[in-house]
N, C-alpha and C positions, 0 to 999 in steps of 0.2 A: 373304520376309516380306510383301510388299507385295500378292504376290500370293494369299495366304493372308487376309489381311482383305478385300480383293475377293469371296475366296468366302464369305467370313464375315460381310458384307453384303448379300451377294444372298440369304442364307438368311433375316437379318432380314427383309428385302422380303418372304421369301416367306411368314414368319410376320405379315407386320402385315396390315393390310388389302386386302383384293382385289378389293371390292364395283365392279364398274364405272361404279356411280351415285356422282356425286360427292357427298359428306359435307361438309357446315362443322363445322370446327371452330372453337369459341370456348376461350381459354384464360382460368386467370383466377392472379392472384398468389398466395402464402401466405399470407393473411389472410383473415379471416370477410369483411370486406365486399367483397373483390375477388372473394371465391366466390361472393356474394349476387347479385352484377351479373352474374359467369359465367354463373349458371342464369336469371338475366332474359334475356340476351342470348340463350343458346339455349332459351328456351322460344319465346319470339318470330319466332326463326327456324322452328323446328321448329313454330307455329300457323300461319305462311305457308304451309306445305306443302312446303319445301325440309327434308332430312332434315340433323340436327346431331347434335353430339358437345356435347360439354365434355369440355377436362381440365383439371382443377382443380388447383392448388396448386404451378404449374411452377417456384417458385423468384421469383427478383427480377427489378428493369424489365430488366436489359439480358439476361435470358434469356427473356422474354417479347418484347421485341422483333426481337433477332435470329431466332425462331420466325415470327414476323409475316411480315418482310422475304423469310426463306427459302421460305414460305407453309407452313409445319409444322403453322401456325394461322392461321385465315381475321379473327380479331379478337377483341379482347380490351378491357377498362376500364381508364384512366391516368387521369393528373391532369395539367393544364395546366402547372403549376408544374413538375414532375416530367420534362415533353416538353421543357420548356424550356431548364431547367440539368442536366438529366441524359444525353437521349435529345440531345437536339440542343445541348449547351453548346459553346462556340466559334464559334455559328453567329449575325448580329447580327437578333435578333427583339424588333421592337417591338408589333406589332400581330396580332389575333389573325389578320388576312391573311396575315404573314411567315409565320406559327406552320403555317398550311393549307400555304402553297405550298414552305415547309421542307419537311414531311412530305412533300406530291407528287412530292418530286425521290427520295423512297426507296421511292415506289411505297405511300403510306399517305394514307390518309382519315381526316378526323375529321369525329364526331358535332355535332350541338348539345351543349352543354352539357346536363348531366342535369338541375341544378337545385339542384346542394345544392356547397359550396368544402368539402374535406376537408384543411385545413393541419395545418403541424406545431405544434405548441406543445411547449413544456416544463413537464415538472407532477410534484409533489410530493404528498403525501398532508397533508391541510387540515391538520390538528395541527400536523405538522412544520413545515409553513412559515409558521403564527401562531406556533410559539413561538418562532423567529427572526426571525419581521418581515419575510420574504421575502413579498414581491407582484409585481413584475416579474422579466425575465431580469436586467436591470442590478444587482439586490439580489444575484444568485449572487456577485458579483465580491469582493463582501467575506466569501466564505465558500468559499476554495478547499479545506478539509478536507471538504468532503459530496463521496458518491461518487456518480459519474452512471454510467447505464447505459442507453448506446442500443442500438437495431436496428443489426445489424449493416451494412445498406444507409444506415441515416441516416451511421454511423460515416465511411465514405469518399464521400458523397456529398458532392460542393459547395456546392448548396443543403444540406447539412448541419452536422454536427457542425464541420470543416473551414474552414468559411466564418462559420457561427455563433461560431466563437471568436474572431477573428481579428475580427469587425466587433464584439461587444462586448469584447473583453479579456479573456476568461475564463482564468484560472490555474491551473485545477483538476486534480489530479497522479493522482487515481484516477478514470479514465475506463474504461470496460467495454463490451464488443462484445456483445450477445447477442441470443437470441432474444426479437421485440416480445411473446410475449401472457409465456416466460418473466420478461420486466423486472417486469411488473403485481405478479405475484407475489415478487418480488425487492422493490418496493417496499413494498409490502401487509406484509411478516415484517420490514421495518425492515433487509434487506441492502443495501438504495439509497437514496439519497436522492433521487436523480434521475432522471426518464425524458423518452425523448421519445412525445410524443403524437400519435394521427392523431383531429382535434377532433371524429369523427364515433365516437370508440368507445365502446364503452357500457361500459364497466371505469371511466371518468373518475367516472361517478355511482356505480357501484357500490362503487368503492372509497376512496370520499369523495376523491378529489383535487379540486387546484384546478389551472387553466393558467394559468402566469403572465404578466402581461402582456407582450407581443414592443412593449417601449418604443420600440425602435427599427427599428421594421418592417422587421425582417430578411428573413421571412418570406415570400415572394410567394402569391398566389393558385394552389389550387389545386382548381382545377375540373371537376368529373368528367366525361370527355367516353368514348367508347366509339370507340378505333381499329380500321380494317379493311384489309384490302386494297383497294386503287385499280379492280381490275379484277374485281372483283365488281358493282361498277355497269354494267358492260356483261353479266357472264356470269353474275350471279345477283341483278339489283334488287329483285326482290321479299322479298330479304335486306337489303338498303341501306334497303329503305323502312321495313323491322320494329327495324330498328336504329333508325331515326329517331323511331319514335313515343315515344321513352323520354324524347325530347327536354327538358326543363322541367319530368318529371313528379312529381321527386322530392326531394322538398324537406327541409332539413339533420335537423328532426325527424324524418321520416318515416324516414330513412338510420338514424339512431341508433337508432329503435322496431325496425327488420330486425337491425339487427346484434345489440340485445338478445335478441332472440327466439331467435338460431342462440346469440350466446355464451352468453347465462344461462338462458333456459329449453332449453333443448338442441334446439331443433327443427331438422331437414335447413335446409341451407340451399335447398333444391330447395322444399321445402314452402312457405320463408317467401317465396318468388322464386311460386309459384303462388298466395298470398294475395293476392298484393301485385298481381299479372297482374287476379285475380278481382276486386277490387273498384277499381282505379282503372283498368283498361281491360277492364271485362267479358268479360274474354279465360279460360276454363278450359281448361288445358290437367292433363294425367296425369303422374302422380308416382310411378316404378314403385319400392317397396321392398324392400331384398333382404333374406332372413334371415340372420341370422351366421355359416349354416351355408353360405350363399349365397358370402356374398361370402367366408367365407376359400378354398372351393373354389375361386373365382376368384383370388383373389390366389396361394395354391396352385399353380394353373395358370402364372400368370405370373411367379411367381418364380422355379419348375421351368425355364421357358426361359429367364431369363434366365442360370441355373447354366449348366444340360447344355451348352445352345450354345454358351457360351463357354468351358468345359472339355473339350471334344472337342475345339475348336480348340488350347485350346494346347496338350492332349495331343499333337497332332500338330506341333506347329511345337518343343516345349520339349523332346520325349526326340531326337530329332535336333541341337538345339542342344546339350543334354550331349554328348550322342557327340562332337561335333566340338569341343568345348571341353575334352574329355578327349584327343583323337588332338593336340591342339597348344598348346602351352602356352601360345604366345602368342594366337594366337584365342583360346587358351580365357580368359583374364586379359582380352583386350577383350569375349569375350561376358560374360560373368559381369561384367562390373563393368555393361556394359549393361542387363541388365535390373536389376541391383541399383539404377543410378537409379532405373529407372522406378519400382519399386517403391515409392522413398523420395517420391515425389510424392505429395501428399495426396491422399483420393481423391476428396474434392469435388473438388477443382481438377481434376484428371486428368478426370471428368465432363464439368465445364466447358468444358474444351477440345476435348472431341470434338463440342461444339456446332456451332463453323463448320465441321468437316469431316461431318459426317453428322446435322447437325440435334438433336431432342430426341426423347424415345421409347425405343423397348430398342436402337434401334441404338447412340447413344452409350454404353449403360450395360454393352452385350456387347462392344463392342471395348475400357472402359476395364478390364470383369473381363478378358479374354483378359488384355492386358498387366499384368495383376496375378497372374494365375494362374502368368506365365512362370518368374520366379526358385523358386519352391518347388521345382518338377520339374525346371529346369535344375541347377541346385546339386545337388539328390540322384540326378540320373541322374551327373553327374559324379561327384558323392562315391561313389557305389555300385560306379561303375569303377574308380575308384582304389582303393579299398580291397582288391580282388580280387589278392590272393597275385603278387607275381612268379614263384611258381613254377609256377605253372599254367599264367600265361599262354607262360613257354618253354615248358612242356612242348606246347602246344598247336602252337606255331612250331617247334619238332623233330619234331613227328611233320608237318608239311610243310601242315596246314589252313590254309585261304583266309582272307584278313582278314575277309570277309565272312562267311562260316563262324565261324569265332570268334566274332566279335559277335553272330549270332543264335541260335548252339545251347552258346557257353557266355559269356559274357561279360554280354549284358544277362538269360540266366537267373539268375546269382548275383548280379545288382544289383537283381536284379527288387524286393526287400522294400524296398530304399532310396528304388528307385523310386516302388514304392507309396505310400508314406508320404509323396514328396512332392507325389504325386496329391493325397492326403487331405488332407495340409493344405490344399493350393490348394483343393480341394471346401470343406472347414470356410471359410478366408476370403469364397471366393465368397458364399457364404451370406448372411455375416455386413454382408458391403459393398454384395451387391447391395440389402439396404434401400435406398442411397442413390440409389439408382436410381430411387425416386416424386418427389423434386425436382428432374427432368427428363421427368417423364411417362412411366416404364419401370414403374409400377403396382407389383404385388408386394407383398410384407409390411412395405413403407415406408411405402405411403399411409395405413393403418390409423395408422400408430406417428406420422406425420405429421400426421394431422389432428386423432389423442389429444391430441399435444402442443397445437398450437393451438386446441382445446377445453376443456383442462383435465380430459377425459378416460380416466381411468386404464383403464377398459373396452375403448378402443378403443387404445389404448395397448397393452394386454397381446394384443389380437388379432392384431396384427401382430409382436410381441413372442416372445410364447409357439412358437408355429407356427415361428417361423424357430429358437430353440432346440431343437425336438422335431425339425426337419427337419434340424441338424447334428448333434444322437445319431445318428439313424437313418443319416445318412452316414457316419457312424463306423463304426457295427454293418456295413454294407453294402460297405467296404472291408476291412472283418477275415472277413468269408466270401470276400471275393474273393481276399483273399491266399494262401486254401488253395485253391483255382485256379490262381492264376499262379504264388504261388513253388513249385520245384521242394522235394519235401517233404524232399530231405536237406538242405534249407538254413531251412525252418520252425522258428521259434523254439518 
């Protein structure tokens, strides 16, 4: 096994990048304004004349950060607040010297401040909370029937939900985990009463809310500063210094005017990032546009790998595991209950976890399909052998043929359809899961349906949507011609 994701590693490698010049990459979080800073940061990089990337939308801080540390990603936008009780909580930081020389011990740099504190508040929709007389958090306390619904990152953070309850007293029995721009629209149809807020978005004016006063400065300061790698100031400054000019320049209205422009009037966030370049540092850099026909071919492409590669692997690792789960009963009861966990592991989590072992990218998103792919074809290459007659298989063993013989000219021929079928499901799942594969930067027909979502969307929504449905017909149709290939046709249904 161990030695089967080694080679199933080295083939990602050989799929990712291979340019000998080295690339920055800037990553940016799930939301419109941490993409907005993404594409300032690499534009900036990329007008110094050092060549950059962005990947956009790699998930939350502690998957952004471990990408950092690993160097997965050369830098990326946080918030002070956020570095403090999130990224380094347990650690004693008083000053924003602690905060630098914290970060230098993991090998990370931070910027000047950008210019603008993006806190949380909690905010309710104006109506709602004049017609109960809510104006601070301290007024929630005597209203534990209204239903809150944070980001799912605020829900377990410390400086969060967590800590927010516990320093004012809050009682409230219907709290909810989900997605920040889905809350907006949760609150907006009257399914919430409550959200948490980041004070720089532009859905607060839009959707008439109010932010209630934080009475009791729970809250800390959250400052938008732009982290990097430490040793880019010796092997690429002329990056450190492009990073720096952003220093001050961006001020809390100006934040909110960018983040309108991507959320409500729909503009690239790449575009509103080259506005913004053009008139407060007379910097023009290019804005390349793909057509839709563009980018699903790409996405296409990359969802394609992230299938194939990882279902040729376990094809070869899972019809071997049957066989030998079928020669012993008791292996076979430890393998099969094996991959049976695995399987039962969600599969964001199972993602997540392959972070510290292989970073972010298609590599984590190929080895979590492999181990997802195993149980379908384990199980039905077992079920397929058992099912095959005892009387066959004496007759086979009296007339004096080889175990090995058996196995390959009659035993896995008359499992072959069982087999098949749990090829195909694994293909259909793969499909299906490798979506989740763009909130780790593994691209595909997730990033489309991911950034739908946090646009509001339905267009680009269905781009990534649609394509990955049309692509598991098609792998249906493509295993029912194959089946008249491999099964032997006296056993063709």
């Amino acid at each position: 096994m161990r030695t089967i994701v080694v080679i199933l590693m080295s083939c990602m490698v050989a799929t990712g990048q291979t340019d000998p010049d080295r690339v920055l990459t800037v990553g940016s979080k799930k939301f419109t304004e941490n993409v907005i800073l993404g594409e300032l940061v690499r534009s900036l990089i990329q007008s110094s004349g050092i060549p950059s990337e962005h990947r956009a939308e790699l998930g939350g801080t502690r998957i952004l950060w471990e990408a950092l540390k690993r160097g997965d990603i050369d830098a990326y936008a946080d918030y002070t607040g956020t570095i403090r009780h999130e990224i380094l909580a347990g650690e004693s930081i008083e000053s924003d010297d602690d905060l630098a020389e914290a970060l230098a011990r993991h090998g990370v740099s931070m910027s000047r401040p950008l210019g603008f504190n993006n806190t949380y508040a909690l905010g309710m929709r104006r109506d709602r909370a004049g017609k109960l007389g809510i104006r601070s958090i301290s007024n929630l306390i005597g209203h534990p029937e209204l239903i809150l619904g944070f980001s799912n990152e605020f829900m377990d953070r410390e400086d969060g939900w967590p800590g927010l309850r516990r320093a004012y007293g809050l009682k409230n029995v219907d709290v909810r985990g989900l997605d920040h721009d889905l809350a907006y629209r949760g609150v907006r149809d009257g399914a919430l009463d409550v959200l948490d807020l980041y004070t720089t978005d532009a859905e607060i004016e839009y959707y008439d809310l109010v932010a209630l006063q934080d009475d009791r400065d729970y809250f800390p300061s959250y400052e938008a500063v732009i982290l990097y790698r430490s040793e880019l100031e010796d092997s690429a400054p002329w990056a450190v210094e492009a990073i720096e000019r952003l220093g001050g320049l961006i001020s809390e209205r100006r934040m909110v005017a960018m983040n309108a422009a991507a959320r409500l009037d729909g503009i690239p966030e790449a575009v509103v990032a080259k506005n913004f370049l053009a008139e407060v540092l007379q910097i023009e850099v290019s804005v390349e546009q793909e057509s839709r026909f563009d980018r699903i071919a790409a996405r296409t492409g990359e969802h394609l790998m992230l299938v194939l590669i990882s279902l040729f692997f376990a094809i070869l690792v899972a019809v071997p595991l049957g066989v030998a789960a079928f020669r012993g009963p008791r292996s076979g009861s430890l393998i099969l209950g094996f991959v049976g966990v695995i399987y039962t592991i969600p599969s964001l989590a199972l993602l997540v976890f392959m972070i510290p072992l292989f970073g972010i990218g298609a590599g984590p998103a190929m080895v979590a399909l492999f181990l997802y792919s195993l149980l379908p074809i384990v199980r039905n290459t077992h079920a397929g052998l058992v099912e095959i007659p005892v009387s066959v298989r004496e007759s086979a063993i009296a007339l004096g043929l080889s175990e090995s013989f058996r196995l390959r000219r009659i035993d896995l021929p008359m499992a072959s359809g069982t087999i098949l079928a749990g090829i195909k499901t694994a293909a259909v799942i793969n499909i299906g899961t490798a979506t989740l594969g763009a909130l780790i930067g593994a691209g595909g027909y997730g990033q489309p349906i991911l950034t739908g979502i946090r646009l509001d969307d339905v267009g680009l929504i269905l781009e990534g949507a649609v394509p990955a449905a049309v692509l598991a017909v098609l792998a249906q149709l493509l295993f029912g011609m194959a089946g008249r290939i491999v099964i032997p046709r006296g056993l063709r249904i």
